[in-house]
N, C-alpha and C positions, 0 to 999 in steps of 0.2 A: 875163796880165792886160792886158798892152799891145795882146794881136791881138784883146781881145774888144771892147776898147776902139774900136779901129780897124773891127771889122765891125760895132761899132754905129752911128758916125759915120758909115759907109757908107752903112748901110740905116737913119738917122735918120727918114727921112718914113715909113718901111714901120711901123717901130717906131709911131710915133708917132699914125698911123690906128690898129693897132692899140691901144692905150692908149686913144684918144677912145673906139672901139667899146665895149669893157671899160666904162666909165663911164656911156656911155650906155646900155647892158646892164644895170649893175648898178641905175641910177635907175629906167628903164622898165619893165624886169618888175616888180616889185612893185608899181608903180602899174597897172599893165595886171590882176592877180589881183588889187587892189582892187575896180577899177572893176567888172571882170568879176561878183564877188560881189556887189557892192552893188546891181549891176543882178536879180542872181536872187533878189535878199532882196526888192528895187521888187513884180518880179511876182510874188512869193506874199504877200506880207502884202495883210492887211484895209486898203484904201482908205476913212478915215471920213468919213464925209458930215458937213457941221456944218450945211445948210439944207437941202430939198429939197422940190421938190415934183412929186406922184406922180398924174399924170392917169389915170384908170384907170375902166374899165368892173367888173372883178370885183375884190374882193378875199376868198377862201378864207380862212377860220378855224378852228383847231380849237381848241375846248376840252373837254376827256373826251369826247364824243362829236363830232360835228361839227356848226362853227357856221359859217352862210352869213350875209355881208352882202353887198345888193347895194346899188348908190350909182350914180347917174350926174353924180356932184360930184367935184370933186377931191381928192383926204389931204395936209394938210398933218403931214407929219413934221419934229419939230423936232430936235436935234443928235443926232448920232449913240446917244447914248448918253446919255439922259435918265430922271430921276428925278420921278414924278407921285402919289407916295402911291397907289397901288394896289398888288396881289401880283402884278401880269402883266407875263409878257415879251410883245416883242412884235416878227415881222419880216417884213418885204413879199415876199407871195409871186407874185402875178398882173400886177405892172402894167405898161401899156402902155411907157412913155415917161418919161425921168426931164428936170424942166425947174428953172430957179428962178426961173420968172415966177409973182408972189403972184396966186391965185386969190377968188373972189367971196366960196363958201362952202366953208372948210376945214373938216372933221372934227378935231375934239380929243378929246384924251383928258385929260381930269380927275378930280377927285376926286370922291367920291360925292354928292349931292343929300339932301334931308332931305324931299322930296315922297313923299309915301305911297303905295306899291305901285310904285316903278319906281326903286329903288335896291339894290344887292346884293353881297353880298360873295363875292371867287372868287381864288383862288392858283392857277387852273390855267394852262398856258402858250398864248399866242397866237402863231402862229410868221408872218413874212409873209416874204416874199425874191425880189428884184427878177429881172429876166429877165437884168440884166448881172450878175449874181451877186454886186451890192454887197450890203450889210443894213445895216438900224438896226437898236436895239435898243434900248427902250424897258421902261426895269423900273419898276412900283408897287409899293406895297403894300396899299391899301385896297379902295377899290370904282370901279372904270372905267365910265366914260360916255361915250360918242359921239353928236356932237349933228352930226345935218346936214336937211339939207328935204327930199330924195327918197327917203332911204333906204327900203328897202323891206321888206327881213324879216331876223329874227336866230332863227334855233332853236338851243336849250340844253338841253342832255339831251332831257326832255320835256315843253318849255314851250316857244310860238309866240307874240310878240307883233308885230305889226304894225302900224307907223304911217307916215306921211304929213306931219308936224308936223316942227317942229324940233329933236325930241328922240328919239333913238333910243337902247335901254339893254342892255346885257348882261345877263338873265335868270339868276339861278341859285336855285332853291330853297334854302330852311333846311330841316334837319332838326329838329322837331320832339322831343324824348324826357323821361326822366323828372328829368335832370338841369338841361331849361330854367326858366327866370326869367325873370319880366317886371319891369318898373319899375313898383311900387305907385303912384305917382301919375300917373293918365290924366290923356288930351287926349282933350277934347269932342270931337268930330266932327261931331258933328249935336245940334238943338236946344239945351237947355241954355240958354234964356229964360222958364223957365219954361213952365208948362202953360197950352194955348191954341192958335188956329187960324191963328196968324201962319203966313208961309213963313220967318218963322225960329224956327218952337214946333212942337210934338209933344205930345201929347195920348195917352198911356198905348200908346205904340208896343209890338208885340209880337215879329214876324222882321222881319229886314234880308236881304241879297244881297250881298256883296262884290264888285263889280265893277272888277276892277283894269285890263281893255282900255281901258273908259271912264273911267276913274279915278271910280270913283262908288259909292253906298253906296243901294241901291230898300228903302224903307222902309215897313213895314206900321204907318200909323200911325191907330193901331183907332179910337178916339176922334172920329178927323178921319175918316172914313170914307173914306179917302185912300190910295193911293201917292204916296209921296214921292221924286226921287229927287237925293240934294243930293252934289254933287261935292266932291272931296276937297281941301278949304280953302279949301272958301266958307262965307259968314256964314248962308244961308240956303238955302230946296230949292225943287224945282220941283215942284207936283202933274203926276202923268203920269196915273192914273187915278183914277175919283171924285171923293169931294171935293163932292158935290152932297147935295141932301136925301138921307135915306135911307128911301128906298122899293125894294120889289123892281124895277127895271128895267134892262137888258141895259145902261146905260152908267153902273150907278152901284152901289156897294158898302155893306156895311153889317158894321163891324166888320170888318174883314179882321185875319187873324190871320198869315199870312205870306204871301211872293211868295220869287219867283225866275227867272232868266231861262233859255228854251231854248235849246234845244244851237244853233242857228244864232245866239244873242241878239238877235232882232227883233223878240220878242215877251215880254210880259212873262205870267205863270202865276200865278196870283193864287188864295189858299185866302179864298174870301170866305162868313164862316162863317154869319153868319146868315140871309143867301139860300139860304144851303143848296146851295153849288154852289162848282166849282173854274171858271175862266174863263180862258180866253187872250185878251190885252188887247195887239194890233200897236202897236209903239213909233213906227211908221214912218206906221203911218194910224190916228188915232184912232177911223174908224169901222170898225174892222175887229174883232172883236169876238166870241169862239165860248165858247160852253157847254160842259165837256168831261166833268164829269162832275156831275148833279144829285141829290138828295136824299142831300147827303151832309154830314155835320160835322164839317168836313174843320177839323182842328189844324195840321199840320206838313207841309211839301213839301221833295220831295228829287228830283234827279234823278243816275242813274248815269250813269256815261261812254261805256254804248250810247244813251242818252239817253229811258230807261224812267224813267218818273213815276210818283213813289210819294206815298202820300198817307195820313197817321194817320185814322180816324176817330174820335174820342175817345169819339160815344155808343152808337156800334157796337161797337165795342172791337176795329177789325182795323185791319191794313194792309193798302192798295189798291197794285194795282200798275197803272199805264194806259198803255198805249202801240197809240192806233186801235182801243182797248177797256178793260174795268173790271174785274178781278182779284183777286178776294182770294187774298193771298199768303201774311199772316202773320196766327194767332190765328184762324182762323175758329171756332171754338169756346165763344162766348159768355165773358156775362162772368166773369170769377173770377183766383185768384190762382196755376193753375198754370202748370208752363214753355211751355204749350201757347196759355194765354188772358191777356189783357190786359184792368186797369181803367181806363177812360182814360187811351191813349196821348196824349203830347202834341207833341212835337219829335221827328225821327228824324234820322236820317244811316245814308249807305249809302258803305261802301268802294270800295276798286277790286276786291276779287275778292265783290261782290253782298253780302256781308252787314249785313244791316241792324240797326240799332242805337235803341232805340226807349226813351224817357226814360216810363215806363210808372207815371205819375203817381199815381194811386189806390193801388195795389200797392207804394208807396216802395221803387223798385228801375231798374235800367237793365238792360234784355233786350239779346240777342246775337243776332239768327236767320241764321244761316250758308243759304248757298245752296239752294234746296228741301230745306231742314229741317224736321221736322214738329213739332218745339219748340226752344224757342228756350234757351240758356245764362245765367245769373245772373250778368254779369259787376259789376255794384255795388247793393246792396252786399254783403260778404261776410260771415262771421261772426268776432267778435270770440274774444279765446282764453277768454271766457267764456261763450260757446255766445250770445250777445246780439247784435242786429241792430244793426248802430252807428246813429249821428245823419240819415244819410241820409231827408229826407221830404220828398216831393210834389215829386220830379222834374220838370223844364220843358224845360228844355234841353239838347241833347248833342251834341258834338263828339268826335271820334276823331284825333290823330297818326299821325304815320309810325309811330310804333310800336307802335299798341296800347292807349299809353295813352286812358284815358276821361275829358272833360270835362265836369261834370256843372253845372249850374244850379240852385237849389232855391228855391223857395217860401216855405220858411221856413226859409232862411239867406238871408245876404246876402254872401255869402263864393262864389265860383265852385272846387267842387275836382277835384283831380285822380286816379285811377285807376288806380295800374299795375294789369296782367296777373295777378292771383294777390292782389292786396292784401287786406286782412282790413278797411281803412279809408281815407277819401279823403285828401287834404293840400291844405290849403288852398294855392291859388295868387295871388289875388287879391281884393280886398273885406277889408273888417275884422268882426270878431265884431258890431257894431253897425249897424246900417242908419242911414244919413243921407245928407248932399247934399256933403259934401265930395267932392275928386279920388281920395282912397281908398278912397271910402265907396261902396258898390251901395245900392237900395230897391227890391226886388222886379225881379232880373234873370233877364232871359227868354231871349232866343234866343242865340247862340254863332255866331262865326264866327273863322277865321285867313285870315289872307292871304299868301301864299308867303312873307313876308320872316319869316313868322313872329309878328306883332305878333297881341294877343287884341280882339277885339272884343264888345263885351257892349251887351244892350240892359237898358239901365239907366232900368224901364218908369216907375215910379214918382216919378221923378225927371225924366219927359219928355223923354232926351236919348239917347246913344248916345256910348259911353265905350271907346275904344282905349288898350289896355295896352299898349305899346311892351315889345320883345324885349329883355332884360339881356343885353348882350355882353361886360358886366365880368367 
């Protein structure tokens, strides 16, 4: 013990670095396999952004199919991970240059608008994601809106709107089927001052046009020997054709019973019945002005989406098809009540695969004619389980769904019903068993339109107004 004693005293300083080493050993590596880790955890996790702003020429979108925004404004994104009541995610995938200097006009993303035809409901995902491989992420749940000034286009499955305005919207259609609901108590839209020649009355109006690019509703209103066309939540319309004595002459109408606009929308298509003649009437130059088709008593205008113009005749008893010529398509066979001939058709609709759908007034029924068909299908009404033709009489109006179903107008109801595929009888959707001038009430409703959000429109003739059934989302 004593010589180990002595060879320590010896080699005390040798000992003694050794010891310091040992200690400083023991302290430094494990702070060195700290550091080391916490540096490899730095470069892989998600770096969040909490302000940002993202100068940017394109930003790519997908929603179910693909959706293009262009912008030559800035995107303000706000915290990384923000919550705006819509269903979208949402992460940047094109931009140039990431800055946090505040821009002029930032793009936002908010909640949905209560303005008619540019509001919509989507849970599908928006993906965006920067070129340094940061991302936001932006979750809703409602309905998204992006408002900026240049923007330029958004396509959405297969809907294209385009504007120039301050308001640019995400498109998504409603499906339409036999389990929709509307809210029984409408909002005027139009008229609804009573009957008379004001620009804010209406005078026994017959078809409307929904025009949701313009936000605007072209109104046939027969009385006023007029087109009307009053934007959506204003007090009053503007005449766009007519509107003058009514004498047969090329700049002025007499009783118009529908319009509609062509496939470029520049021009408006006017069934001006007691002239006895269909007209295209330029929105762009009011003396522009063409005859298209004459000695005709023309009821109901339609156009499919090659942009072929169809046209009821009611005393003729066919459908006209026109495109750089005059066709009869459907019923040429005089008048009568088989699947072949029509009694005074009055309102038609034609689908996306041609078949046309014709509210065949005389004959209390609504025909089907499927694509050069040489007669046409019974699709309402059907027969009761007691071989008896139900309540359906003197058809006026007609609308078709995504699905099939049939929306039918009547004469003597005041009720608007609906149709499935195979039904033996209709179901009321709108209107009450009574005719009067209340919000739930119809008096002699005529023409029929929807507008992608799915909302009902009815021309509510009698009553001088134009009455929008808003979509039950409940």
């Amino acid at each position: 013990m004593q010589a180990l004693f002595e060879h320590f005293r010896k080699r005390k300083l040798i000992w003694t670095i050794v010891l310091v080493i040992l200690i400083v050993g023991i302290i430094a590596i494990p702070t060195i396999i700290v550091t080391v880790n916490k540096g490899k955890r730095e470069k892989t996790s998600t770096i969040q952004l909490t302000t940002v702003e993202v100068i940017t020429k394109e930003i790519a979108t997908t929603i179910e199919d693909t959706a293009q925004i262009t912008t030559e404004k800035a995107v303000h994104i706000t915290p990384a991970t923000t919550t705006v009541k819509a269903g979208l995610t949402t992460t940047t995938t094109n931009p140039a240059q990431i800055t946090t200097a505040t821009t002029e006009k930032p793009i936002h993303i908010t909640a949905s608008t209560e303005k008619a035809g540019y509001t919509a409901t989507t849970t599908n995902s928006v993906q965006t994601t920067t070129a340094t491989e940061k991302s936001t992420e932006i979750t809703t749940e409602k309905t998204p809106q992006m408002t900026t000034t240049t923007a330029e286009r958004i396509v959405t499955n297969k809907l294209l709107t385009t504007t120039t305005n301050e308001e640019l919207h995400i498109i998504s259609s409603v499906i339409i089927n036999e389990e929709t609901k509307w809210k029984q108590s409408a909002t005027i839209v139009a008229g609804g001052h009573g009957q008379g020649s004001g620009l804010n009355q209406l005078d026994r109006p017959r078809g409307i046009y929904v025009d949701e690019d313009s936000e605007s509703i072209y109104i046939a209103d027969s009385m006023n020997h007029r087109i009307v066309r009053w934007k959506f939540d204003a007090d009053k319309g503007e005449v766009v054709a007519g509107g003058t004595e009514s004498v047969d002459e090329i700049d002025q109408l007499k009783l118009p019973t529908d319009v509609i606009l062509d496939k470029e929308k520049t021009s408006l298509i006017i069934c001006d019945q007691r002239n006895k003649r269909v007209i295209r009437w330029s929105l762009q130059n009011s003396q522009d002005k063409e005859i298209l088709i004459s000695d005709i008593f023309c009821w109901g205008l339609v156009m499919d989406n090659d942009g072929n113009l169809y046209i009821s005749d009611y005393i003729n008893h066919v459908v006209r098809r026109w495109q750089q010529g005059d066709t009869i398509v459907v019923g040429d066979y005089g008048q009568g009540d088989q699947f072949n001939q029509f009694d005074q058709p009055k309102y038609i609709f034609v689908d996306g695969n041609h078949s046309i759908y014709v509210a065949d007034y005389a004959n209390n029924r609504v025909m089907k004619w499927m694509k050069d068909a040489t007669e046409g299908i019974l699709v309402a009404p059907g027969e009761d389980s007691r071989g008896n033709f139900n309540s359906l009489r003197q058809p006026i109006g007609v609308i078709v769904d995504h699905v099939g179903n049939i929306y039918v107008s009547s004469e003597s109801s005041p009720q608007i019903t609906r149709w499935s595929p195979g039904a033996i009888e209709g179901v009321p959707v709108v209107g009450e068993k009574q005719l009067g001038s209340e919000l739930t009430q119809l008096n002699y409703p005529y023409d029929l339109s929807f507008d992608r959000y799915g909302n009902l429109y009815v021309v509510d003739s009698y009553n001088h107004r134009i009455q929008k059934f808003i979509i039950d989302r409940g």
